[in-house]
N, C-alpha and C positions, 0 to 999 in steps of 0.2 A: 160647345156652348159654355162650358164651365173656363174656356180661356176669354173667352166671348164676355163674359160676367166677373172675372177679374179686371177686365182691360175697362168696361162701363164703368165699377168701381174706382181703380185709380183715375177714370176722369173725373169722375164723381168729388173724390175726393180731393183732385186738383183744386173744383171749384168750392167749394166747403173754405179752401185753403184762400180764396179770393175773399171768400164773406169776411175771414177775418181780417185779412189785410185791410178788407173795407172800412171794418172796425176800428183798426188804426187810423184810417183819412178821417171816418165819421169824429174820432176823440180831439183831434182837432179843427172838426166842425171846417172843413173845405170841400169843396165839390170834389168827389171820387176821380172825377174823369182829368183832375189835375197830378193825381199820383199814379198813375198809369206805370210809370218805370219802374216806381217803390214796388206796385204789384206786383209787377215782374219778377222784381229783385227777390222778393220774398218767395214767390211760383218756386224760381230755381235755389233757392237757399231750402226751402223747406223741403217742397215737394219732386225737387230734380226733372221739374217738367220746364220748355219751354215755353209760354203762355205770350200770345200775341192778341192784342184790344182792338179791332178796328173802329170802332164803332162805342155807342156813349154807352156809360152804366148806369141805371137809375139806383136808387136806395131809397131806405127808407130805416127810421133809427127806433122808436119804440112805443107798443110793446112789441111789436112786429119786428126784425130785422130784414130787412125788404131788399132785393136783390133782382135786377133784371140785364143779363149782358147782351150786347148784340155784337154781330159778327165779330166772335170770338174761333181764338183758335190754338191746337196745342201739338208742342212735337218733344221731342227726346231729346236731351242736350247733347246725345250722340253724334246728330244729326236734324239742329235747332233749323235749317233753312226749308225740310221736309215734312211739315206737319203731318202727324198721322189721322190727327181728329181737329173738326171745325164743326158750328153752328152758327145757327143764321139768330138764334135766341132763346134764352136761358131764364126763365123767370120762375124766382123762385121767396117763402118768408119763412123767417123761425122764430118762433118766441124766447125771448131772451130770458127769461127769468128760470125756464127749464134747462135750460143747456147749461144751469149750474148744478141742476141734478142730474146729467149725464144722460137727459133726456131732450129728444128731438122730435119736437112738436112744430110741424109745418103744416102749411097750405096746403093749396092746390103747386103742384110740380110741372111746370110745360117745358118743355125741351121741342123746337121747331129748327128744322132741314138739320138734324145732325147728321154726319157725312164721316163715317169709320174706314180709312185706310190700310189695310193688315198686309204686310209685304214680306213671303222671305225668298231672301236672295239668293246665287248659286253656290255658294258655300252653305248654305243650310241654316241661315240665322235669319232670326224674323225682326220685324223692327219692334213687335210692341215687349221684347225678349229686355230692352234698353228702358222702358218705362219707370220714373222712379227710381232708377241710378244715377249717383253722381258720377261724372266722365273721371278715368283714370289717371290719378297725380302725373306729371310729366316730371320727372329726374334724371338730372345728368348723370351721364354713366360714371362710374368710378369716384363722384362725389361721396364724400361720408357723410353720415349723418351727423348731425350736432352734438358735441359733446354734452353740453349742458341740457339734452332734451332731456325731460322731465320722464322717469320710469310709469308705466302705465298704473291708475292708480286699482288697491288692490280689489279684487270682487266682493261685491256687497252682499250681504245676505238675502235669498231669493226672497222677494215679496208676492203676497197673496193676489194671485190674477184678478187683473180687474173685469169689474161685473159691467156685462155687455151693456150695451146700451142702448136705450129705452127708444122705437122710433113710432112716431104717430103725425100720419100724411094723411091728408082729406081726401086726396088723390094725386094720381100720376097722369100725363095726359105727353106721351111723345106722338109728334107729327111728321111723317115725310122725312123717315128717318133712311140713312144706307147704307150699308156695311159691302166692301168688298174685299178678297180675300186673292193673290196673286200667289203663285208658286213656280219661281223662276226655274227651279231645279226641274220640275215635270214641265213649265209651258200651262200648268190648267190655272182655269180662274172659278170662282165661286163670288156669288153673290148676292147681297138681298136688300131690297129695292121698294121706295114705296111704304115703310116699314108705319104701321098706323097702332101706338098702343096706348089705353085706356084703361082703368083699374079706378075700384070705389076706396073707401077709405083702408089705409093702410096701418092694421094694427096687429101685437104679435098676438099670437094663440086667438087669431079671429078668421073667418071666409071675410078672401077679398074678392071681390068678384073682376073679373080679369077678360080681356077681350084684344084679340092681337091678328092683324091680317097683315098682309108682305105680298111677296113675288121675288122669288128663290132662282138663280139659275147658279148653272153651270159650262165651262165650255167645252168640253172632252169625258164625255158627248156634248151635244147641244140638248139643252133639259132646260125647260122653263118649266115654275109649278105657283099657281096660285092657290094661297093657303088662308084659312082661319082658324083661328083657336079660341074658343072660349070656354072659361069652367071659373071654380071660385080656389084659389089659392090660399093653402092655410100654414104657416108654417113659425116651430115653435122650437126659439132658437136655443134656449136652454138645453133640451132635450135633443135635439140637434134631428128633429122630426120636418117635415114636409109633406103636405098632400096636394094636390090637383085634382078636388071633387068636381063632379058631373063635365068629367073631359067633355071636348065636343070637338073634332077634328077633323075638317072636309079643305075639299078644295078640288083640284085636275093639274094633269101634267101633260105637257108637251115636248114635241123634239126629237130627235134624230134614232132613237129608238126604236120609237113607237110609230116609226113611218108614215107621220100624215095623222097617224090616230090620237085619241084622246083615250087618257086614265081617269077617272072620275074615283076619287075615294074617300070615304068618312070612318070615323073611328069614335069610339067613346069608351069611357069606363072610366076609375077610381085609381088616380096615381097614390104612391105613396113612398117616401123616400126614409129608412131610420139609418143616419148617419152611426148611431153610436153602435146598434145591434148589426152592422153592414148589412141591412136587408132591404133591398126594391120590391116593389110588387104592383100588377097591373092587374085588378079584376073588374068582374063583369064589362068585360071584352064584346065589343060590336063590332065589326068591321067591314064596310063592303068597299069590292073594289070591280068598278064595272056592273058583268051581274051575279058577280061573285058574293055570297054572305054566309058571316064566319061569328061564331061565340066562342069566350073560352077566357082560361086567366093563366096570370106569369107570373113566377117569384123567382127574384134570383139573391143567392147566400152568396156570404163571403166576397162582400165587393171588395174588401182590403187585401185579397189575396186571387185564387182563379177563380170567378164568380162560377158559380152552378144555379144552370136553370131548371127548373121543374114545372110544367103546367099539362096545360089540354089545351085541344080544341076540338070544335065539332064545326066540319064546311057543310052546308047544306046542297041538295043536288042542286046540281048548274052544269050548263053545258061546257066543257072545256077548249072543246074546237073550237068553240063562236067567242067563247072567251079570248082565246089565246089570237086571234083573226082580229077580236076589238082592241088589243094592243100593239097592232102590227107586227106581229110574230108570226110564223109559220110554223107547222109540223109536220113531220114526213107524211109525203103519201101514204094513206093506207084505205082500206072500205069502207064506202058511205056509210053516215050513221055511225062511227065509231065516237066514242069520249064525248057522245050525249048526253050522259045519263053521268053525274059521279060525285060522289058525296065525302063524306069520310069525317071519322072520329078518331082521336088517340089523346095518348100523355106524351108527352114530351121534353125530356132531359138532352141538358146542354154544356156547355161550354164553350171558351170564344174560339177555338180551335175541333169541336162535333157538335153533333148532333144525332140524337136517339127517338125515334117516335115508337112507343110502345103501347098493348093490349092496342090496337091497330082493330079498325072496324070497317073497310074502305070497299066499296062499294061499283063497277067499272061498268055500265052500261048492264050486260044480263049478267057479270061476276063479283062474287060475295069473296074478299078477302080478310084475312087475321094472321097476326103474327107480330112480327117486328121490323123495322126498314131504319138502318145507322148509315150514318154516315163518321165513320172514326177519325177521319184525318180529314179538313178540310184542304186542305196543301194538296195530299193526294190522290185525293180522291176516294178514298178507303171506304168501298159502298160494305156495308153488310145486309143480309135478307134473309129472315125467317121466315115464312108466308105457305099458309095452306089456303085453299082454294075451293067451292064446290066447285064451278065448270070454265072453264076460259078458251075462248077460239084463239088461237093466234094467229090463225090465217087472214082474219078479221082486221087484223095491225099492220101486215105487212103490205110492201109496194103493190101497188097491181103491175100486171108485166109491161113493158115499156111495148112501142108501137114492133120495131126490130123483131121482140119476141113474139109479139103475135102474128106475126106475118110468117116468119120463119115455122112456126107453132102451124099455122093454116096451109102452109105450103107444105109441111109431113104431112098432118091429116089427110091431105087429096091424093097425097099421095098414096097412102094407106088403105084410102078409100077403093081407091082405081083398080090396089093392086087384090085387093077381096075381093073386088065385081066380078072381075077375070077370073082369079081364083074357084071363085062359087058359080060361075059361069057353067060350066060342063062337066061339076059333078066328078073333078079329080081327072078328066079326061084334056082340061088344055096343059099350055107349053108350062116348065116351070115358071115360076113368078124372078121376076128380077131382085135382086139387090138394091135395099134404097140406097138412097143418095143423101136426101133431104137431114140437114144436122136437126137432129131432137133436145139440141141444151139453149141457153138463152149466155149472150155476152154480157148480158146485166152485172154491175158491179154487187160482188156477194158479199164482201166483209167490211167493213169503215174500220180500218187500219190505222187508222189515226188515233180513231176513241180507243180501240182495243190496244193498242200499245202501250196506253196512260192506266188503265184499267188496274186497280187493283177490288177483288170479289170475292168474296167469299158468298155463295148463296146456297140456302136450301128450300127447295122449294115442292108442296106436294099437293096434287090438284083429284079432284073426284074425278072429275074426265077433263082431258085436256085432248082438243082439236087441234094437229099440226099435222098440215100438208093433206089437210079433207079426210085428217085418221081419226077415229073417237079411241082415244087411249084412257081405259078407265084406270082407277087408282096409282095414277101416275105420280113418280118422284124425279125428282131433278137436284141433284149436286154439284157445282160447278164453282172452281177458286179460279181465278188469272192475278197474275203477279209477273208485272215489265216486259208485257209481251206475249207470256205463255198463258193461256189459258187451257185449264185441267177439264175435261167433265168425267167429273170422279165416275159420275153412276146416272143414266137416265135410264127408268127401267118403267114398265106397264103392262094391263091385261090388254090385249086387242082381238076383238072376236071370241073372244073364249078359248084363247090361246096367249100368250105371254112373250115380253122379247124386253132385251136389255142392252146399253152399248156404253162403250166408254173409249173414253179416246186424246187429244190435244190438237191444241190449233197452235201452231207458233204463229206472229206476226212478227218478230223480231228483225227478219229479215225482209229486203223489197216483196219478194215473191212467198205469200203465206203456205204454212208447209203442214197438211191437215196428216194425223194419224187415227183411224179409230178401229177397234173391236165389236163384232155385234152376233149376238146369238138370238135366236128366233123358233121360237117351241111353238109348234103346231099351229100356224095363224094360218087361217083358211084362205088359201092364195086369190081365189075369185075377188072375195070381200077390197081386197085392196087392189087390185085393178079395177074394181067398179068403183071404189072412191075416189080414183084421177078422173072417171067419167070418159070410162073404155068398155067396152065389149073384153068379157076375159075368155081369153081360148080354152081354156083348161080351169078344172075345181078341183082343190084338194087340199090336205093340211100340209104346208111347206115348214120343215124344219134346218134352218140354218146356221153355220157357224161361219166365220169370214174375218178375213185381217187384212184389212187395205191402207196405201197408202195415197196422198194424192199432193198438188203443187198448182197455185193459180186463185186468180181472183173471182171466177166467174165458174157457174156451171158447166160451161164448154174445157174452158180450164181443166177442171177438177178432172174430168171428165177424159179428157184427150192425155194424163197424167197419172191415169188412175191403174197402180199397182197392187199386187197381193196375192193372196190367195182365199179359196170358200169351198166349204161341203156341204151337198142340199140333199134335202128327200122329201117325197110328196108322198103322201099316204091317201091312201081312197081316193085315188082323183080318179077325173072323167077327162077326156080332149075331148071338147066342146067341137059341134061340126065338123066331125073329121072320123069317119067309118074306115077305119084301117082294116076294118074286115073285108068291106067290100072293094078295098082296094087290092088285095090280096086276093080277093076272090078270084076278082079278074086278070089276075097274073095269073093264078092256076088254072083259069079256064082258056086264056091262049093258050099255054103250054099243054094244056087235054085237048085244045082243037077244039071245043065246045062253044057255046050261048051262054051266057046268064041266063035263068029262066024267070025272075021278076026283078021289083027293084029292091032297094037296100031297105032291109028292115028296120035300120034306126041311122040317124044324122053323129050317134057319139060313142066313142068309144072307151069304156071302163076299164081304167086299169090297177093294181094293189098298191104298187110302190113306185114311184121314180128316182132315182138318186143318181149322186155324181162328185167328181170336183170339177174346181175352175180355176186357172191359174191367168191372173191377170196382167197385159203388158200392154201398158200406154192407152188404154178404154177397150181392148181386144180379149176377152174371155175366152178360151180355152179347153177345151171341155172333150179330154178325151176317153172317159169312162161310159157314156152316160147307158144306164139298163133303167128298163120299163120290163115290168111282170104285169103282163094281160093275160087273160082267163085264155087260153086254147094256144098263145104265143111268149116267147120271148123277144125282145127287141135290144139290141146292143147299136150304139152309136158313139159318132165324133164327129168333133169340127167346132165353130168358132160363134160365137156373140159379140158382134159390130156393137160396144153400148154407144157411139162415138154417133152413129146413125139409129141405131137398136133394129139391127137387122143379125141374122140368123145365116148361115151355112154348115148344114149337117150332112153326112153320109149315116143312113140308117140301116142296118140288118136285121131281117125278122126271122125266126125262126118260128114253125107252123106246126105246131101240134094235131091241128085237123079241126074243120068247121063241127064244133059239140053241141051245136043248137040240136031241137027237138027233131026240127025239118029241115038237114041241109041241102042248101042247089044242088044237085046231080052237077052241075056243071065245073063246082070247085070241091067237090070230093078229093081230099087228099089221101091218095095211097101212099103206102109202104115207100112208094119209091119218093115222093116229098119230102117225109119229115127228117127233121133235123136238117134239111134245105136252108141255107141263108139266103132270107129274097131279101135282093136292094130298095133301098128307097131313098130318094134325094129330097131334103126339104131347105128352101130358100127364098129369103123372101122379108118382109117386113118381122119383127118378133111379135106381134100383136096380133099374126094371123096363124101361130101355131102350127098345130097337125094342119092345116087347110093347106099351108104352103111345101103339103107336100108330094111328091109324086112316084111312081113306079122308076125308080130307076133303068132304062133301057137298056146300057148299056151291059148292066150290071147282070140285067135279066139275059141278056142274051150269053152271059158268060154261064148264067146257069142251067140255060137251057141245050148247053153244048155239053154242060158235067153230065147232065140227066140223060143225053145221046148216048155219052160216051160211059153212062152207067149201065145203058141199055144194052149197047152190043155187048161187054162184057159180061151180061147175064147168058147173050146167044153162045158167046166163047165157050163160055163153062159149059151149056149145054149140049152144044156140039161136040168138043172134046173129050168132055166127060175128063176120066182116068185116063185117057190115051196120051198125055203129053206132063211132062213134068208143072208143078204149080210155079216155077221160078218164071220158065217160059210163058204160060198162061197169063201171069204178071207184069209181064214184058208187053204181050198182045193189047193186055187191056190199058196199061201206061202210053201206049204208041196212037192209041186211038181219042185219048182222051184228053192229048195233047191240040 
C-alpha cells in the first residue's frame, strides 16, 4: 500500500506538473491542445515521466485554474513505449490566488478508468522502481571529460525546511479504477479491479469521511475477494498522526482454497497510525468471520525498528468443525461432537517472526484451559505450551479405527468368544482350548512423520484427569520437547485407580522406520479396572505392580507390536482368578489318583490367591516368562511358557503344589495324604490371554508321570516293610530306584 501511494503521488504529481505547463499555453492565450509536445517536453524535463495526450484538454484560467485531460497516459523514460499508468479522464480546478500561499484549494477531484500497471521482471526490478528518474547519460568510453568543465559550485548553507503545504479538496471522486501487479520471478499476479472511491471534503486536522469498494484477486491460489471500506479519515500532517475512525470492513472471498466455499468477514474499530512516536494501534476490535466472532485491541511499538505487538482477544463460543467445513477445510477424523463448543480469551505479544498468547482462558467443548501457547520461530515451527487443564478426553480426538481394523478387531472377539463357550462348556472337563490365530493390533498408520520431523516442542502440560485410551488418569502431567526428529517425553506420570504409574521414553523419526524407546513403572493399579476400560471381561483382580524397558520399530500397532523388545518384572498382590476354581481342579486329579467321586459340586467359581510375580523377557511381540509363582492359601503354584502379544494368546506349563484341601468341610474324595504333599500336579493352560485360569487344564500327561512316582513311592514303602533291617539301605535304594523308573 505505501509503494501503492507513492506511485498514485508521483502520477499525481506528474499531472500538477501539466496544470502548469497549461499555464504557460494559457500566458499566451492559445488553445492548450496546440502545445501538446511543449507539455511533453516539460513532463520529461521536469518530472522524468513520459506523458502521452490522446485526447483534448479543457481549461479554464480564473479564479479557478480548470483542468480536464482525456485519454491520457504515462510511462518511464526507461521504457517511454510501455506506459505503466493511463486514464480515460482527469478533471480537476485550483484557485490561483492560493497556491501563492503554498496553499491548495481545489474542487471536486474525478479521476475515471485509471488503469495501474506494476510489473517486476526476472531479474527482480520493477518498473515503477524507474518513475521520476532521468535515463542514464550515455558516454564514450575512455573519452575525458572537458577541461574547462566548470568545478561544482560550493555547498550552500542548509536552509529552513519548508512548511508543508496547505491542501483543501471539496472532494475526491475516483471511478472504475485498476491496479494490477505481475511477478515474473514467481509466475503470480495480484490485482484490484473495479476500484470505486469517494471522500467528502478534504482538510487537514479534520474527519473525512471516506468510502472505498474494489474486487481483489490473486492467482496462486485463485482468490477473488469483494471488499468495502468505510470510516472517516483524519490525519494531521505536522504531527505526522493518522486515524481511521469508525473503520467498517466487510466483504467474502472466494477460490481455490476455500473449495467451492464462501468466507464472509467484517471488521471495525479505531485505526491510528503516530509516525513520529513509531506507534499503530487497532482498538475496539469486531470481527466476524463466517460464524466466527471476535473483540479485542492491538498496539504495535517500535515501527522504525522490530515492531512489538501487544493486545487481546476474546473469541466467543462457535462451533469450529462447522466453521472449519464453512471454509472448505477439513479436519482429521475424530468423535462426533468434538470442537462444538470453543471459546477462548488471552493477550497476546508479537513480533514479525513469533508469536505468544498469554493468561490463556480457552475453553474446548467439556475442557477448561490456562496457561501459555508460543509459537517462537515462525521459520520453524518453535511451538511452546504451558497449559493446565481440569479434564480433557483425548480419546474423543482421535481417529476412529479404520474399517480393516474393525473387521480384524471382530474376527478376534468371535474368536475369543467361541474359545470361552468351549472352555466354560464342561466346567474344566473339555479338550485344551487352541491357540489363537486371529492378529489383535490394527495396520493403521500411527505416527505423521512428516509433522514430527519438522517439530520443534517444548510442552508442559498438566490436566485434573485426563482420559487416554478409556483410562481416567487423575492429576496427570505431561513433558515432552522434539527437536529434528527426536522427540523426548521427559516425564508422563498419574494416579490411576488409586494406584499411580509413570513412563518416559523417545520416539525417533529421523529415520524411514520410527524407532520407539520407553520406560514405565506401575505401583499398585488394580489390573481388573483396566481390562474393564478396553470393554473386556477381566479374568483376574488384583493390584499389578510393574517395571519394564521395551523397545520397538514401525509405524503401526501390528509394527510396534511384531518388533517389540525388552524386558518387565510384575507382581499382583490380592488378586482373585476370576472363573477358574483351581481347587476343584485339583480336586479332581486327587480323586482319580484315590480311585474316588467327587461328592458335590464346587464351592466357588474363583480362586484367591496372595501374590503373583515374575519376569518377561521380550523377543519380536513373544514374552517369556520363565519364573512365574502364585501363593494360594492351601497351594503353591510355579510356572513357565510364553505370551503371544502378536496374537495375545498364552502358553503355560503350570506345577502346583498341594498343601491339603483346609476348608472347614473337605471332600472325602480329595483328602490329601502324607503321600500327596509336596506332589507337583501339572497343569497346561492355553488359549486366548483374556480367558485366564479358564484356559486351563489338568495336564494328563503330566498327571500320569505322577501317578507312576506315587506307585513307585508306594512299593517302596512295601520294600522297607518287608525287608526291614534284613538287607543293606544301599540295596533297599537300589530296589526302590529300579521300580520307579
Amino acid at each position: 500500500m505505501k509503494a501503492f501511494g507513492k506511485i498514485l503521488g508521483l502520477v499525481l504529481l506528474g499531472l500538477l506538473l501539466i496544470i502548469v505547463a497549461l499555464g504557460f499555453a494559457l500566458t499566451h492565450l492559445f488553445d492548450p491542445n496546440d502545445y501538446k509536445e511543449e507539455i511533453r517536453q516539460i513532463a520529461r524535463d521536469k518530472a522524468h515521466i513520459e506523458l502521452t495526450l490522446n485526447g483534448d484538454i479543457g481549461w479554464s484560467l480564473f479564479p479557478w485554474l480548470g483542468l480536464e485531460l482525456h485519454e491520457a497516459s504515462v510511462a518511464t523514460l526507461a521504457n517511454p513505449t510501455q506506459p505503466f499508468a493511463d486514464l480515460q479522464m482527469l478533471g480537476l480546478s485550483v484557485r490561483v490566488m492560493p497556491l501563492l500561499r503554498r496553499e491548495v484549494q481545489m474542487s471536486d477531484v474525478r479521476v475515471e478508468g485509471l488503469n495501474l500497471r506494476l510489473n517486476r521482471d526476472k531479474n527482480g526490478h520493477g518498473n515503477w522502481e524507474d518513475i521520476g528518474k532521468a535515463p542514464a547519460p550515455t558516454t564514450t568510453a575512455g573519452t575525458p571529460a572537458p577541461a574547462d568543465q566548470p568545478a561544482p559550485p560550493a555547498s550552500s548553507p542548509a536552509e529552513k525546511p519548508a512548511q508543508p503545504t496547505r491542501l483543501d479538496i471539496d472532494s475526491l471522486t475516483v471511478n472504475n479504477a485498476r491496479v494490477e501487479y505481475t511477478d515474473e520471478q514467481t509466475g503470480k499476479q495480484f490485482g484490484a479491479e473495479s476500484i470505486q472511491l469517494s471522500t467528502g471534503p478534504v482538510h487537514d486536522s479534520t474527519n473525512i469521511p471516506v468510502k472505498l469498494t474494489a474486487f481483489l484477486s490473486s492467482s496462486q491460489p485463485a482468490v477473488r475477494v469483494r471488499t468495502e471500506v468505510t470510516g472517516e479519515l483524519r490525519f494531521e500532517r505536522a504531527l505526522q498522526r493518522y486515524k481511521f475512525e469508525d473503520l467498517k470492513l466487510s466483504g467474502e472471498v472466494t477460490g481455490d482454497p476455500l473449495q467451492g466455499k464462501i468466507l464472509n468477514f467484517n471488521a471495525q474499530g479505531q485505526l491510528f497510525l503516530d509516525k513520529a512516536a513509531n506507534v499503530a494501534e487497532w482498538t475496539g476490535i469486531k470481527l466476524s468471520l463466517n460464524q466466527l466472532r471476535a473483540l479485542g485491541e492491538l498496539k504495535v511499538n517500535d515501527l522504525d525498528k522490530t515492531p512489538q505487538l501487544n493486545g487481546g482477544v476474546s473469541i466467543a463460543q462457535f462451533d469450529l468443525a462447522n466453521f472449519v467445513d464453512s471454509i472448505g477445510q477439513k479436519l482429521p477424523a475424530m468423535g462426533e461432537g468434538s470442537l462444538t463448543k470453543v471459546e477462548l480469551v488471552s493477550r497476546i505479544a508479537g513480533t514479525p517472526t513469533s508469536v505468544e498468547f498469554n493468561n490463556i482462558n480457552l475453553k474446548v467443548d467439556d475442557s477448561s484451559f490456562s496457561g501459555r501457547i508460543a509459537v517462537e520461530d515462525f521459520a520453524k515451527q518453535s511451538l511452546r505450551a504451558q497449559l493446565k487443564a481440569d479434564t480433557f478426553n483425548v480419546d474423543r480426538y482421535l481417529p476412529p479405527k479404520s474399517a480393516e481394523t474393525n473387521s480384524a478387531k471382530a474376527a478376534r472377539e468371535e474368536e475369543v468368544s467361541n474359545t470361552e463357550a468351549s472352555a466354560m462348556a464342561g466346567a474344566g472337563t473339555t479338550p485344551l482350548p487352541n491357540a489363537p490365530t486371529q492378529g489383535a493390533w490394527s495396520n493403521d498408520r500411527l505416527f505423521p512423520v512428516e509433522r514430527l520431523s519438522k517439530l520443534d516442542l517444548d510442552a508442559d502440560l498438566t490436566f485434573g484427569q485426563l482420559t487416554l485410551d478409556k483410562l481416567p488418569i487423575q492429576n496427570a502431567a505431561l513433558k515432552a520437547t522434539g527437536q529434528g526428529g527426536l522427540l523426548t517425553l521427559e516425564n508422563l506420570r498419574g494416579d490411576l485407580f488409586n494406584g499411580n504409574f509413570e513412563a518416559k521414553g523417545t520416539l525417533d523419526v529421523r529415520q524411514p522406520t520410527p524407532q520407539l524407546s520407553l520406560q514405565t513403572r506401575i505401583n499398585r493399579v488394580p489390573a481388573e479396572k483396566i481390562i474393564e476400560s478396553q470393554g473386556k471381561n477381566p479374568p483376574v483382580k488384583g493390584l499389578v505392580t510393574l517395571n519394564s524397558a521395551v523397545t520397538a520399530s514401525g509405524n503401526s500397532q501390528k509394527a510396534m507390536i511384531e518388533s517389540l523388545n525388552g524386558n518387565a518384572g510384575f507382581v499382583l498382590n490380592d488378586g482373585v482368578l476370576l472363573n477358574a476354581n483351581l481347587e476343584q481342579q485339583l480336586c479332581k486329579g486327587i480323586a482319580l489318583l484315590n480311585r474316588k467321586s467327587l461328592s458335590g459340586e464346587p464351592r466357588g467359581k474363583d480362586t484367591p490367591f496372595q501374590q503373583l510375580d515374575g519376569n518377561l523377557t521380550f523377543h519380536n511381540g513373544v514374552a517369556s516368562n520363565p519364573d512365574l509363582k502364585v501363593r494360594i492359601p492351601g497351594m503353591t503354584v510355579k510356572g513357565n511358557g510364553d505370551i503371544d502379544l502378536r496374537v495375545l494368546g498364552m502358553d503355560y506349563r503350570v506345577g502346583v503344589i498341594v498343601e491339603g484341601d483346609k476348608s472347614d468341610m473337605p471332600d472325602p474324595a480329595c483328602q490329601v495324604n502324607e503321600r500327596y504333599v509336596d506332589v507337583e500336579w501339572p497343569l497346561r493352560c492355553r488359549g486366548p490371554l483374556e480367558l485366564g485360569a479358564k484356559a486351563c487344564r489338568l495336564d494328563n500327561d503330566g498327571l500320569g508321570k505322577v501317578a507312576a512316582k506315587l506307585a513307585g513311592d508306594r512299593l517302596g514303602d512295601k520294600i522297607d516293610e518287608k525287608l526291614g533291617d534284613k538287607v543293606s539301605p544301599e540295596l533297599k535304594d537300589a530296589l526302590k530306584g529300579l521300580f520307579k523308573r
